[in-house]
C-alpha positions in Angstrom: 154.1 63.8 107.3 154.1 67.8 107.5 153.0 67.8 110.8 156.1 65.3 112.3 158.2 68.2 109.9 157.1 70.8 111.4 157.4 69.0 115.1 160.4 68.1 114.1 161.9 71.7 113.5 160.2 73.2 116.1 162.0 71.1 118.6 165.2 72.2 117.0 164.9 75.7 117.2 163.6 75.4 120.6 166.5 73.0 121.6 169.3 75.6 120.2 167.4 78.2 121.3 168.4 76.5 124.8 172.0 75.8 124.0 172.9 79.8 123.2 171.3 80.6 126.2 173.3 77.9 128.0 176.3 79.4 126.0 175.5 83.3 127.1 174.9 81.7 130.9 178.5 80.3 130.7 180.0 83.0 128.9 179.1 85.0 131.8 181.0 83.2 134.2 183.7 82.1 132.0 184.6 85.9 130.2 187.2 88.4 131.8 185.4 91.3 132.4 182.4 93.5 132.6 182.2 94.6 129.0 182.9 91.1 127.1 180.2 89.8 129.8 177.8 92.8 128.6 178.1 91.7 125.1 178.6 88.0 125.1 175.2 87.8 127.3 173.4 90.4 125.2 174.5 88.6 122.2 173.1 84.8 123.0 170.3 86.2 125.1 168.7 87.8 121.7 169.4 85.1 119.7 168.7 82.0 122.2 165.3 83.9 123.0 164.3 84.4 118.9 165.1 80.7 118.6 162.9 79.6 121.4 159.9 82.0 120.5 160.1 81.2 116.7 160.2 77.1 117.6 157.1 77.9 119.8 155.6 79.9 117.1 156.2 76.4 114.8 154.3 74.3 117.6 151.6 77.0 118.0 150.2 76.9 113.9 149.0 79.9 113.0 146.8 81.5 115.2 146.3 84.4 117.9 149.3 82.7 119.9 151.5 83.2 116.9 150.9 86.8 116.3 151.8 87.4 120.5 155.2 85.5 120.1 156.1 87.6 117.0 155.6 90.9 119.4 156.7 89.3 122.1 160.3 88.7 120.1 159.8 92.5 118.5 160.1 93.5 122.5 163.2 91.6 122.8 165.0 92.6 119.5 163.7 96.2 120.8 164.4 96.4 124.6 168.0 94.0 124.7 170.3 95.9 123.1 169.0 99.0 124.0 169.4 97.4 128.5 173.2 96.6 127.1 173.9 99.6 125.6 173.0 101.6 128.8 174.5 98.9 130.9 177.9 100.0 129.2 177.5 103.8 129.1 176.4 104.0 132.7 179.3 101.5 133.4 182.1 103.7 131.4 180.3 107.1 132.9 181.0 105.2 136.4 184.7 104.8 135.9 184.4 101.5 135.2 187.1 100.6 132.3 188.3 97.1 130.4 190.9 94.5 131.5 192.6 95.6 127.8 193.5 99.2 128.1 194.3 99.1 124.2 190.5 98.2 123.7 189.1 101.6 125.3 188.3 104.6 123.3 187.1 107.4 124.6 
């Protein structure tokens, strides 16, 4: 019975794991400029890929595989936000600014 639990959560995870990256896909397409692009991906790309690693973690049981996902999603929690935060600064240091003037500080 555990085991059809744990399956069954797994697949969950993995599954919403898919829709917020499906979400930060179309968000890219879909938002007005570079900055709420930056954020709206960075956002559901973390997320969508802690989802996916901790449902694989779930199908994997404890084990060697286990311990590699849980690193694997330290890199991302590590090396995301850090790409979208110099993604912005080298953006504003460019020139680039925001569709909403009101929004920019600096």
């Amino acid at each position: 019975m555990t085991g059809i639990l744990v399956d069954g959560l797994s697949w969950g995870l993995i599954l919403a794991g898919g829709l917020f990256t499906l979400v930060g896909g179309i968000g890219l397409l879909r938002l007005p400029d570079f900055f709420t692009r930056l954020h709206g991906s960075g956002v559901t790309d973390t997320m969508g890929a802690g989802l996916i690693l901790l449902g694989l973690a779930l199908q994997a049981g404890f084990s060697l595989i286990t311990v590699k996902l849980v690193l694997i999603f330290g890199f991302f929690l590590l090396t995301t936000p850090t790409a979208v935060h110099a993604l912005a600064k080298a953006a504003l240091h460019g020139g680039l600014r925001s569709e909403y003037p009101e929004r920019d500080r600096g």
